[in-house]
C-alpha beads as a LAMMPS data file, in Angstrom:
LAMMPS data file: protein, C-alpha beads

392 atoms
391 bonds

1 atom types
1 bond types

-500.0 500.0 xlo xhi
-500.0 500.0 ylo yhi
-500.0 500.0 zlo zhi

Masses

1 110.0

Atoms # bond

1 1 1 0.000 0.000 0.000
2 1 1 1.939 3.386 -1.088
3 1 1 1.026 6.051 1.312
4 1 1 4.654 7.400 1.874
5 1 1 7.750 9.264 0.652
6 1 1 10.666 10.227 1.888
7 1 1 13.079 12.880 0.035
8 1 1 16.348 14.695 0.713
9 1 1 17.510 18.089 -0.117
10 1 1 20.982 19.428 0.197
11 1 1 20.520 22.970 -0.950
12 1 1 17.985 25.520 -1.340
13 1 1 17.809 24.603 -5.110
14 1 1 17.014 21.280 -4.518
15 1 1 14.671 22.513 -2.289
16 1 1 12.761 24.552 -4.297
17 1 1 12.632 21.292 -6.654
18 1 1 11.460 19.206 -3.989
19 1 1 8.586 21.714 -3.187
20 1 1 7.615 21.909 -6.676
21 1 1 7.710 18.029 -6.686
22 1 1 5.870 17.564 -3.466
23 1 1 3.003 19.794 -4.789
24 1 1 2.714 17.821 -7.870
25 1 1 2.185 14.805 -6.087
26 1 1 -0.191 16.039 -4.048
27 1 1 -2.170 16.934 -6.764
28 1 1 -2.178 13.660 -8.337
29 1 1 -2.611 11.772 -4.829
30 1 1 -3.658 14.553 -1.983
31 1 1 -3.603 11.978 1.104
32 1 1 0.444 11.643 0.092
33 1 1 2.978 11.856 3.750
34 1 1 6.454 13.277 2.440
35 1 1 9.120 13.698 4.756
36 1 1 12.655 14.187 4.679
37 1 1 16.142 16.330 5.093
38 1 1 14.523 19.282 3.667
39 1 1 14.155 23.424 3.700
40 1 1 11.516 25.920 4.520
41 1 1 10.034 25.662 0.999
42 1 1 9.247 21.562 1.219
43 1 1 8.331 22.329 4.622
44 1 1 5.849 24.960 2.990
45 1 1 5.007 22.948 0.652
46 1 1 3.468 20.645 3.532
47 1 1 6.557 18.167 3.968
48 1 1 7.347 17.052 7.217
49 1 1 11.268 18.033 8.571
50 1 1 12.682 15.409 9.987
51 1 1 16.520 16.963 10.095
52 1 1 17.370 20.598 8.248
53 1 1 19.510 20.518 5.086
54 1 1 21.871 22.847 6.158
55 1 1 24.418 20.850 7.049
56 1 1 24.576 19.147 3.675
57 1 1 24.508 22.877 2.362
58 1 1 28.418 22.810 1.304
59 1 1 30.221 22.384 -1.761
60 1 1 33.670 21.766 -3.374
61 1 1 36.013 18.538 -2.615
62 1 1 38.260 19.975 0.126
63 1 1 35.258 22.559 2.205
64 1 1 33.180 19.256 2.999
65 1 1 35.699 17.638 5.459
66 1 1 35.240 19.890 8.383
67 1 1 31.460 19.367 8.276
68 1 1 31.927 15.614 7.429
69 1 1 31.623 14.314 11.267
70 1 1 27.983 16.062 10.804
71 1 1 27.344 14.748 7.657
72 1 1 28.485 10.927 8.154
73 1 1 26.573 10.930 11.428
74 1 1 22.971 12.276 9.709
75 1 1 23.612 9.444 7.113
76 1 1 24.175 7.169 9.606
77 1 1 20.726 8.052 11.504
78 1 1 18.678 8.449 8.048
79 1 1 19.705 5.561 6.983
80 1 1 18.451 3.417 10.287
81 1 1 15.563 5.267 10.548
82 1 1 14.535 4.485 6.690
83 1 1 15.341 0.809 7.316
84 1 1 12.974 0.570 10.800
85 1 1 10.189 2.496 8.804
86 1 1 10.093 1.750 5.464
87 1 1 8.535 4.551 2.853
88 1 1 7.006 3.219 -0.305
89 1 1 9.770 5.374 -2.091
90 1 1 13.058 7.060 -1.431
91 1 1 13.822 9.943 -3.688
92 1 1 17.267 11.834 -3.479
93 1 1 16.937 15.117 -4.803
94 1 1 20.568 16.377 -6.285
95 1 1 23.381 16.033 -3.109
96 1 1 24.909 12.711 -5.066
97 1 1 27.796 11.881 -2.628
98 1 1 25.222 11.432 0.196
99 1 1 22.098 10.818 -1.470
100 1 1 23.511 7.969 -3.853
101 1 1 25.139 5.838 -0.426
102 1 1 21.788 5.759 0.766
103 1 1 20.038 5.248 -2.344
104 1 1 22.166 1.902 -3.103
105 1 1 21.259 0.670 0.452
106 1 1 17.846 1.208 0.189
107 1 1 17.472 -0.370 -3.385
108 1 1 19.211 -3.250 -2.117
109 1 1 16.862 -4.034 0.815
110 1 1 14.151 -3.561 -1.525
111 1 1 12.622 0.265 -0.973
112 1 1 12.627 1.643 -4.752
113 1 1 14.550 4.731 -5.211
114 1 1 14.444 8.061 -7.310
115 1 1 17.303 10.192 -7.922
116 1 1 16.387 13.374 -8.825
117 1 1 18.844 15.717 -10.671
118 1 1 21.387 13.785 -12.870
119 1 1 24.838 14.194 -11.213
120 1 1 27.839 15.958 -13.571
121 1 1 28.774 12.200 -14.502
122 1 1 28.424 13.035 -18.108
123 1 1 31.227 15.891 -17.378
124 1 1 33.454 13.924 -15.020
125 1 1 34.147 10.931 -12.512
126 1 1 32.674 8.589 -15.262
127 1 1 32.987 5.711 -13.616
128 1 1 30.378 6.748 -11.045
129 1 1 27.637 5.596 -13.357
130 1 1 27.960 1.692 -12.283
131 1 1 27.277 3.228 -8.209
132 1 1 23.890 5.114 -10.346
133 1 1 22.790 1.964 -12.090
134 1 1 23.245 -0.418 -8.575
135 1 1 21.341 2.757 -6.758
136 1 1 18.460 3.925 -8.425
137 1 1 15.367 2.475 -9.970
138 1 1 14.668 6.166 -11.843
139 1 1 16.664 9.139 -12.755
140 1 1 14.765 12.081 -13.566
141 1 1 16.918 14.641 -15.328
142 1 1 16.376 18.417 -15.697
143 1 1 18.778 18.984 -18.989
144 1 1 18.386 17.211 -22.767
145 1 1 21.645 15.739 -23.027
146 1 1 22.022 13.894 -19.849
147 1 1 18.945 11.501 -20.858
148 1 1 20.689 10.160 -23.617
149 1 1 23.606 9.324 -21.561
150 1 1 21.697 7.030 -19.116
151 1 1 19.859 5.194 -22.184
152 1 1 23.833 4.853 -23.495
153 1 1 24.157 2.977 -20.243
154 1 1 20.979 1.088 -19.632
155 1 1 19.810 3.298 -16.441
156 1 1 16.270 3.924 -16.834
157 1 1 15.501 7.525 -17.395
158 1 1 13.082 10.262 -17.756
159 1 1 13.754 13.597 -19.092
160 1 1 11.611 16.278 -17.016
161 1 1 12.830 19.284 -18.431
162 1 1 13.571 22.125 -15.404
163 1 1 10.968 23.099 -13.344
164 1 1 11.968 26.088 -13.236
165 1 1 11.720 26.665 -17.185
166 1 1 7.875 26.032 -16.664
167 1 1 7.857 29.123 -13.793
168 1 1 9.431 31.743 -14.693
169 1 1 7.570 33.998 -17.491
170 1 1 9.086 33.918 -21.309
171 1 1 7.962 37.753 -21.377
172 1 1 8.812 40.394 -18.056
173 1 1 8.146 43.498 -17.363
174 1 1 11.526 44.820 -16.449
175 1 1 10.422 48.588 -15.612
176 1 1 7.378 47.090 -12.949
177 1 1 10.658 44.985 -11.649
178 1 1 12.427 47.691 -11.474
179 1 1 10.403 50.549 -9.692
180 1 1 9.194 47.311 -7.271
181 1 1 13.233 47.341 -6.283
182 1 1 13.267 51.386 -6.337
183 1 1 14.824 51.706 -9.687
184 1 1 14.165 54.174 -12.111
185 1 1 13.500 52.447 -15.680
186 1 1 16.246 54.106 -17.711
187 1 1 18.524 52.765 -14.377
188 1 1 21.447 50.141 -15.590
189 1 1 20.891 47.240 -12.824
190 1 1 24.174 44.635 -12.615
191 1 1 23.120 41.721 -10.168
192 1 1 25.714 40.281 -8.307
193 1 1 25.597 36.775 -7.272
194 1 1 28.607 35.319 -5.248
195 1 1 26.451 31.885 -4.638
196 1 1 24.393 30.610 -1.428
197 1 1 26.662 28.265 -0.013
198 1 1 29.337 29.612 3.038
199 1 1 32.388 28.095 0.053
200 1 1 31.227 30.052 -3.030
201 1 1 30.630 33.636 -0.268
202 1 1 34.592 32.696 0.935
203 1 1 36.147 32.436 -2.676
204 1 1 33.897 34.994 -4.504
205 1 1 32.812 38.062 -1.892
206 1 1 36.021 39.574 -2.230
207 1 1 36.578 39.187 -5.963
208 1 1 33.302 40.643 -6.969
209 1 1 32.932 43.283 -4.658
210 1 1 36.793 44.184 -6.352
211 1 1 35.466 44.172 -9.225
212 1 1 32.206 46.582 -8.854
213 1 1 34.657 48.821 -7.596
214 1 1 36.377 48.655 -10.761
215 1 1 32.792 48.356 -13.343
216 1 1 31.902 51.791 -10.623
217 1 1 35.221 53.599 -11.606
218 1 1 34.286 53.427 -15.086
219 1 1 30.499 53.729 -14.922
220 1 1 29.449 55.667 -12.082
221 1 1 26.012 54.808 -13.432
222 1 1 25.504 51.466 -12.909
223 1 1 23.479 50.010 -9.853
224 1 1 24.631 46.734 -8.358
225 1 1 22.345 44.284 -6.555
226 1 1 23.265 41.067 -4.657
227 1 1 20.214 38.554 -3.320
228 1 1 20.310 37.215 -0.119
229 1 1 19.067 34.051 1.360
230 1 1 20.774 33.930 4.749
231 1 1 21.228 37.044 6.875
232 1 1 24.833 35.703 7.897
233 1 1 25.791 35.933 3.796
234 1 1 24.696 39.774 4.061
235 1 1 26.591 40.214 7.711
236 1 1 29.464 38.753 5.941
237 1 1 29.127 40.545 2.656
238 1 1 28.767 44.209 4.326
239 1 1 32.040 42.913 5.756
240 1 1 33.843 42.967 3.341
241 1 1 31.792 46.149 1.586
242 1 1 33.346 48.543 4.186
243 1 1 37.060 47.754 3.642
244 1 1 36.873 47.550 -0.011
245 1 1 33.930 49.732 -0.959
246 1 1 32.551 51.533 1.711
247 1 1 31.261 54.341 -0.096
248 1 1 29.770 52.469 -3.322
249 1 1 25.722 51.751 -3.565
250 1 1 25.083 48.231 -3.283
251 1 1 21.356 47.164 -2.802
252 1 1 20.764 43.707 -0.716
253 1 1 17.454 42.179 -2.249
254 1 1 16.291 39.899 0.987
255 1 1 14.486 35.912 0.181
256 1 1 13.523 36.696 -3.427
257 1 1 16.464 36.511 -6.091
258 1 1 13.691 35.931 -9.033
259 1 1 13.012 40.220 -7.891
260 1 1 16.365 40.921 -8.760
261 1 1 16.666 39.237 -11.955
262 1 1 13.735 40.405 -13.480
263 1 1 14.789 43.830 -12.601
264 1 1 18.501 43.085 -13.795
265 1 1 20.364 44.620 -17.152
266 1 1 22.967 42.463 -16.571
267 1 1 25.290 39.690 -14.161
268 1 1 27.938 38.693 -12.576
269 1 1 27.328 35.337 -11.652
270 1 1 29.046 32.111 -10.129
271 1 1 28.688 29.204 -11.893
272 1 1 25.958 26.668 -10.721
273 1 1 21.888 27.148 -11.183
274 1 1 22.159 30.522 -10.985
275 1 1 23.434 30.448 -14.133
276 1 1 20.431 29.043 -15.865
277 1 1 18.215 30.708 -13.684
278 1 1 19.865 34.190 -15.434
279 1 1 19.139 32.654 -18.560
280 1 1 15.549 32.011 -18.123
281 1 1 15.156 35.678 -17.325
282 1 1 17.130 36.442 -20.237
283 1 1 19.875 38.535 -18.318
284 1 1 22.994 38.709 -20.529
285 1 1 25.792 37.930 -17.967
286 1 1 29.142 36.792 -17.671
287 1 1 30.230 33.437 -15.324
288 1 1 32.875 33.017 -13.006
289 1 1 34.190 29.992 -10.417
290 1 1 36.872 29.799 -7.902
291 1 1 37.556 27.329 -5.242
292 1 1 40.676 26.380 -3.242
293 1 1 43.325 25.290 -5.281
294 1 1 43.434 21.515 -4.324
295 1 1 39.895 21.050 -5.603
296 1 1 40.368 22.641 -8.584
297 1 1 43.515 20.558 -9.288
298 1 1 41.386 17.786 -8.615
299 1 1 38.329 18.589 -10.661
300 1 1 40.055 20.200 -13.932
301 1 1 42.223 16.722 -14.441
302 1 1 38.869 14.672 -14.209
303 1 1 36.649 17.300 -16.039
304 1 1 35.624 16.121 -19.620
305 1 1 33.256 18.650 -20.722
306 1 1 34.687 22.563 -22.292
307 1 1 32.165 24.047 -20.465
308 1 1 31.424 24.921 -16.478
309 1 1 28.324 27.457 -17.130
310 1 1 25.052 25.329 -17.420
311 1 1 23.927 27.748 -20.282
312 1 1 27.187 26.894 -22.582
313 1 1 26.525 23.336 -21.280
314 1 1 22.882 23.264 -22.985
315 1 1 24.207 25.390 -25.962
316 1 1 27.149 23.108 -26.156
317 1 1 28.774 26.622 -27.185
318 1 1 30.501 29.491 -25.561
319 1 1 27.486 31.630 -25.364
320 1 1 28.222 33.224 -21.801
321 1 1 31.658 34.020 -21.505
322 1 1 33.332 31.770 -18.231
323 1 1 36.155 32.966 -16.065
324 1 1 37.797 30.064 -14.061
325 1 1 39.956 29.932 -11.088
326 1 1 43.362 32.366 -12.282
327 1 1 41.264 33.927 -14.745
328 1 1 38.508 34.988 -12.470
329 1 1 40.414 38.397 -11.362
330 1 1 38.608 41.670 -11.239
331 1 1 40.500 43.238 -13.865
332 1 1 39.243 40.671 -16.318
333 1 1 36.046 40.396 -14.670
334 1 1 35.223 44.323 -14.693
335 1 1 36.510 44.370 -18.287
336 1 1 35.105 41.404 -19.730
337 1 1 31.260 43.062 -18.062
338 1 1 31.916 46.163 -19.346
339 1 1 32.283 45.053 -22.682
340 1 1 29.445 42.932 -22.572
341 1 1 27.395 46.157 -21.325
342 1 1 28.553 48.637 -24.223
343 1 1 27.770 45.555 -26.680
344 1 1 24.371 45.739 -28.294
345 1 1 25.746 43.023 -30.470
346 1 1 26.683 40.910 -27.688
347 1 1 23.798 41.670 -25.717
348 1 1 21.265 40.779 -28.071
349 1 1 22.965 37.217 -28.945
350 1 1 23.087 36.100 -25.275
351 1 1 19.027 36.915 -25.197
352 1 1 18.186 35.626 -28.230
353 1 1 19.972 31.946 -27.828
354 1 1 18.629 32.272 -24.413
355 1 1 14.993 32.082 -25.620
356 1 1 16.020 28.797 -27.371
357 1 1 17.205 27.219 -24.898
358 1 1 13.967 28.470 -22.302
359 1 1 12.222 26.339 -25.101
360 1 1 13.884 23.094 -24.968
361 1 1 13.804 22.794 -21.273
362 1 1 10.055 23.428 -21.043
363 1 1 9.190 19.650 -20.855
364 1 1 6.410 19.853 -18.164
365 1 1 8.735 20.158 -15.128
366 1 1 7.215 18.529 -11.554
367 1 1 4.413 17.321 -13.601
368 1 1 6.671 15.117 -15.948
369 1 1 8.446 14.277 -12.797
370 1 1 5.547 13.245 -10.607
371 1 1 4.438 11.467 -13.406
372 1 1 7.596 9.172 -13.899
373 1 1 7.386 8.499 -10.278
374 1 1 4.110 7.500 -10.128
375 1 1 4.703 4.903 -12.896
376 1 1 7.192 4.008 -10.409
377 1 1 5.303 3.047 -7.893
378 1 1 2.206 1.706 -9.681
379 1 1 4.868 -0.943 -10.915
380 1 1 6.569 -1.684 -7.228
381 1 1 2.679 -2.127 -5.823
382 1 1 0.910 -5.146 -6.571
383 1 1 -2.430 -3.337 -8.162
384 1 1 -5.009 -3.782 -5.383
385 1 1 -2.762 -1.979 -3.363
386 1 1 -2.246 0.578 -5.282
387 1 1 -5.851 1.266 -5.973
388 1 1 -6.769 1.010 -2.787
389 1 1 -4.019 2.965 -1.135
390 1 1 -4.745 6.610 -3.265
391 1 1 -8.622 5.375 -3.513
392 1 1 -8.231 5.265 -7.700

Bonds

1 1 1 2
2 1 2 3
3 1 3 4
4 1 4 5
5 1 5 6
6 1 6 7
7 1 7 8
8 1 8 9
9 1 9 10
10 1 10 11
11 1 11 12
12 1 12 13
13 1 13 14
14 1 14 15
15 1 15 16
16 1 16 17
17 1 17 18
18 1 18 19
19 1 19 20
20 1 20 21
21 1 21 22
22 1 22 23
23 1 23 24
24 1 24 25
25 1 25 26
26 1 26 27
27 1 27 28
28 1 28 29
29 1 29 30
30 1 30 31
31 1 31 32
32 1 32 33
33 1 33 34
34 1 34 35
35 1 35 36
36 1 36 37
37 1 37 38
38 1 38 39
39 1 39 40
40 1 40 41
41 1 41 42
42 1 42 43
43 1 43 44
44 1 44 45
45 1 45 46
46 1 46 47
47 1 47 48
48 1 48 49
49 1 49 50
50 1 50 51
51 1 51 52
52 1 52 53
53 1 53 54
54 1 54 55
55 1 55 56
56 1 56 57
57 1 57 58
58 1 58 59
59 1 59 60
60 1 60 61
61 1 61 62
62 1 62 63
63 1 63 64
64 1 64 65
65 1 65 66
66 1 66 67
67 1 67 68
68 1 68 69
69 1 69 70
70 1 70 71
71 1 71 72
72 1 72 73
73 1 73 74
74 1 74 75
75 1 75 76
76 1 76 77
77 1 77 78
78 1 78 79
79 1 79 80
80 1 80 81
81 1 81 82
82 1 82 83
83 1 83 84
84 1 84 85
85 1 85 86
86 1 86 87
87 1 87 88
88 1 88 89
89 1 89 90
90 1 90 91
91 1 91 92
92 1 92 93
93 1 93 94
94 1 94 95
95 1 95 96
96 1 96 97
97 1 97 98
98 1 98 99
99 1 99 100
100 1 100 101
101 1 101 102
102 1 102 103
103 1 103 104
104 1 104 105
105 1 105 106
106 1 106 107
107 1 107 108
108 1 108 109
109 1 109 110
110 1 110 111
111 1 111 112
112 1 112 113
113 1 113 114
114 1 114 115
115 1 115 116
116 1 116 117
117 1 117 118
118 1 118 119
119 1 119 120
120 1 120 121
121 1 121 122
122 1 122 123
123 1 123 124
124 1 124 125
125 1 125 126
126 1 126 127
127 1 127 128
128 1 128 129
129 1 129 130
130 1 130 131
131 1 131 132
132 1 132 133
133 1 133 134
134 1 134 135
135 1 135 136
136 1 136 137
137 1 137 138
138 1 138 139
139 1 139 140
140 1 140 141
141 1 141 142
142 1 142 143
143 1 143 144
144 1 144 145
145 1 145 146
146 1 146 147
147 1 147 148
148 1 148 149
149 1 149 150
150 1 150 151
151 1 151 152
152 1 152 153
153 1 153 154
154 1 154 155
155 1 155 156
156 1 156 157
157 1 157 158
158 1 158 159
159 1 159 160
160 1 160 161
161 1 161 162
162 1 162 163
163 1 163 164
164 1 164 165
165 1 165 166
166 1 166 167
167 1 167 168
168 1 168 169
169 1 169 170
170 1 170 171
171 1 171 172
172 1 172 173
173 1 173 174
174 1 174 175
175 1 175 176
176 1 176 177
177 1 177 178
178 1 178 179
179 1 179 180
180 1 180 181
181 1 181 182
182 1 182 183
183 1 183 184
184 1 184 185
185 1 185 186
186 1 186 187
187 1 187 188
188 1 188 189
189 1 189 190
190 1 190 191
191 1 191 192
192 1 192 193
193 1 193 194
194 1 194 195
195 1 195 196
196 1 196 197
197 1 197 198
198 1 198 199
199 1 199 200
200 1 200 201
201 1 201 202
202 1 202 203
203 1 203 204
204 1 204 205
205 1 205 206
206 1 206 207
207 1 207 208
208 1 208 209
209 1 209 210
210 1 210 211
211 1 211 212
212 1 212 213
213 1 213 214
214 1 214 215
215 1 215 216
216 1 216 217
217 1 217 218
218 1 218 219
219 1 219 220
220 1 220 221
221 1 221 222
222 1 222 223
223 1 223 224
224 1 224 225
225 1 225 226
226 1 226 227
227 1 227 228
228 1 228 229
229 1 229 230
230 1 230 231
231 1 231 232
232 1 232 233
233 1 233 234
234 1 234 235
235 1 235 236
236 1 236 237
237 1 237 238
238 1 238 239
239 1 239 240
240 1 240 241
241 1 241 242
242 1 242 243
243 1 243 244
244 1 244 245
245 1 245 246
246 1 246 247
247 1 247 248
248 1 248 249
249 1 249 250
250 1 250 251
251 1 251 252
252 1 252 253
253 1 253 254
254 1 254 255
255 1 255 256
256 1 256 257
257 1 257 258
258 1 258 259
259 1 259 260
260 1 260 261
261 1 261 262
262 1 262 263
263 1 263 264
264 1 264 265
265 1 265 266
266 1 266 267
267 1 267 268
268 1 268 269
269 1 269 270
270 1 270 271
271 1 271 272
272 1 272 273
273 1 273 274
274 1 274 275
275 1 275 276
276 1 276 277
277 1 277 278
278 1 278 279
279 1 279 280
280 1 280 281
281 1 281 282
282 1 282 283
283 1 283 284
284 1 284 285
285 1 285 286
286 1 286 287
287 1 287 288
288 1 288 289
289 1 289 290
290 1 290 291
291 1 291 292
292 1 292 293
293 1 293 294
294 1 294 295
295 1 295 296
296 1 296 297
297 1 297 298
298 1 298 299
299 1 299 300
300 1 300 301
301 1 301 302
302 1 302 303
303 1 303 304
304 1 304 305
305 1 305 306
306 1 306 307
307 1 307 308
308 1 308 309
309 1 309 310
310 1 310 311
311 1 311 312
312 1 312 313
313 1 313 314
314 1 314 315
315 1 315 316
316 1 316 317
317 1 317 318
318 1 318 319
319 1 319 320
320 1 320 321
321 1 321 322
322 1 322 323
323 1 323 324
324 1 324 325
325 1 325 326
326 1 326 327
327 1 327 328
328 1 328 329
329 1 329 330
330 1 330 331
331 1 331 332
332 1 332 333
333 1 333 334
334 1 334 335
335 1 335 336
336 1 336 337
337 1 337 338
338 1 338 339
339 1 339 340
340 1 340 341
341 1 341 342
342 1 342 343
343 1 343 344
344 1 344 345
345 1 345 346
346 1 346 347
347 1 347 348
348 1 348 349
349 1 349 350
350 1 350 351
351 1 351 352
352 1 352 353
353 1 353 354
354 1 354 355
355 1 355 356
356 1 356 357
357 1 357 358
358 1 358 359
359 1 359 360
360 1 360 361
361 1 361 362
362 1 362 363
363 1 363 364
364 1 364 365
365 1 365 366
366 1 366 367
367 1 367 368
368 1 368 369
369 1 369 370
370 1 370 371
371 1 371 372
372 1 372 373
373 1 373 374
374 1 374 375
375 1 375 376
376 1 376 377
377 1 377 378
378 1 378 379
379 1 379 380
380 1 380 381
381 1 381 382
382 1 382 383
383 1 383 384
384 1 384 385
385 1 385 386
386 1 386 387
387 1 387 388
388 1 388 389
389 1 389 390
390 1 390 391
391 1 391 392
């Protein structure tokens, strides 16, 4: 009788996915329980918490040890709690080097499993796709090219397309966005977005808030905007603002990024889903990455993909210009914006490839998702069960 999930989240993008998830299935079965390692929006989404995310909310190869104690100990309890009460379905949503551990213990003492958000094995650490097809009984992919890489390998898959494709608008109104922020229309908006995790706010902060004091020496016009989803990231950010520029403009836009990109002319952004959340809003934008310089010795010899920014990735062409590691200076930075600014050329390119791509990752989102999942489970429940257990 299916009456039960449980999912886990790592990061507030995966959270957002879960919500959207969770409120999919509850429109095709409302008497669904989920539960899980989630955020405030599953939790809003009606999910029950059973342990925050946060302290699977890091990133990198190297940053992840100090919290690892934490981490190994949470697995340790999920996993025996899963085991004593058994859902009908696990899904994992992103979070692969602690989702997929539990995922493979879980499919082998029969629970089915969902992993949700195709890890970058098509881009490196190849050989983890023999863990994915021991772990997982679905993988539900957000991007094109990663579902014909699991049929290449016999994992069954179902392209969703991004959820996030199917919510944010093809067409905005950038002046509302902009007076709703306290811009003036003809006002040049750059948003600045150093990341959400404590590792991308330590490598990028500094870099960034160099380089607006660079794009500000040069265009005294511009208006620069960073989001903010924990308070700490904006105690730590106004930091760093007085030493290197105290007396520069920079607006925080609190718990709603989506307000400062549809308000946004343009972006400095670090790589990850920020990147194609930028693109959906159609903000022309340049892309850089740093991390400590172990990982990044570690991940460029294993790396088999020319791209890093998810909107190249999807182009499978240097659309958005990306600035890695010794290249991601503010010099280069600052220059490489301002050129993309004074470019109506350049501009216009990045917007109009970025309406193709909006297009190809509108596949139905959650609903798709939800959908594959409950195919799933109608063929893990013998079909009395099933029937009788969401009253169809």
């Amino acid at each position: 009788m299916v009456r039960r999930l449980v999912i886990v989240v790592g990061e507030p993008s995966g959270d957002h996915l879960g919500a959207q998830l969770a409120i999919a299935l509850k429109k095709i079965h409302p008497s669904i329980e989920i539960e899980g390692v989630i955020g405030p929006a599953m939790i809003s989404a009606g999910c029950l918490q059973l342990s925050s995310m946060k302290v699977l909310s890091v990133m990198g190869l190297i940053d992840p040890i100090k919290s690892l104690p934490k981490i190994l100990a949470m697995r340790k309890w999920l996993i025996r709690y899963i085991l004593e009460n058994p859902p009908d379905l696990f899904i994992g949503i992103d979070s692969p080097d602690f989702n997929l551990n539990i995922e493979k213990i879980l499919h082998n003492s029969g629970i089915p499993t969902v992993h949700y958000v195709s890890p970058s094995v098509w881009a490196w650490r190849r050989g983890r796709i023999k863990t994915i097809k021991a772990s997982v009984d679905l993988m539900l992919t957000l991007f094109p090219f990663e579902e014909q890489f699991y049929k290449d390998h016999a994992v069954p898959v179902c392209f969703t397309g991004h959820p996030t494709a199917e919510l944010i608008s093809e067409s905005i109104n950038v002046t509302e966005a902009k007076k709703l922020l306290g811009y003036a229309a003809s006002d040049q908006v750059v948003a600045v977005l150093p990341g959400s995790r404590n590792s991308e706010m330590k490598h990028m902060v500094r870099v960034y808030l160099q380089t607006i004091k660079l794009l500000h020496e040069s265009r005294p016009d511009l208006k620069f905007a960073i989001p903010i989803v924990y308070i700490g990231h904006q105690i730590y950010i106004e930091h760093w603002k007085a030493k290197i520029i105290p007396n520069i403009d920079l607006k925080f836009v609190l718990a709603d990024s989506y307000a400062l990109m549809r308000a946004a002319d343009f972006a400095l952004v670090t790589s990850g889903t920020a990147t194609l959340e930028m693109m959906l809003h159609k903000v022309p934008m340049i892309v850089a990455y740093k991390t400590n310089w172990l990982t990044y010795k570690i991940v460029k010899a294993l790396i088999k993909v020319k791209y890093i920014a998810l909107p190249n990735l999807l182009a499978n062409s240097g659309v958005v210009p990306e600035f890695i590691q010794q290249t991601a200076k503010p010099k280069i930075l600052a220059a490489a914006l301002l050129e993309l600014i004074n470019s109506e050329a350049a501009k216009h390119a990045q917007i109009e490839k970025f309406k193709q791509l909006h297009q190809q990752l509108k596949r139905g989102g959650s609903q798709t998702a939800a959908g594959a999942i409950d195919n799933l489970l109608k063929f893990h429940c013998k079909e009395d069960d099933y029937a009788n257990s969401w009253g169809g």
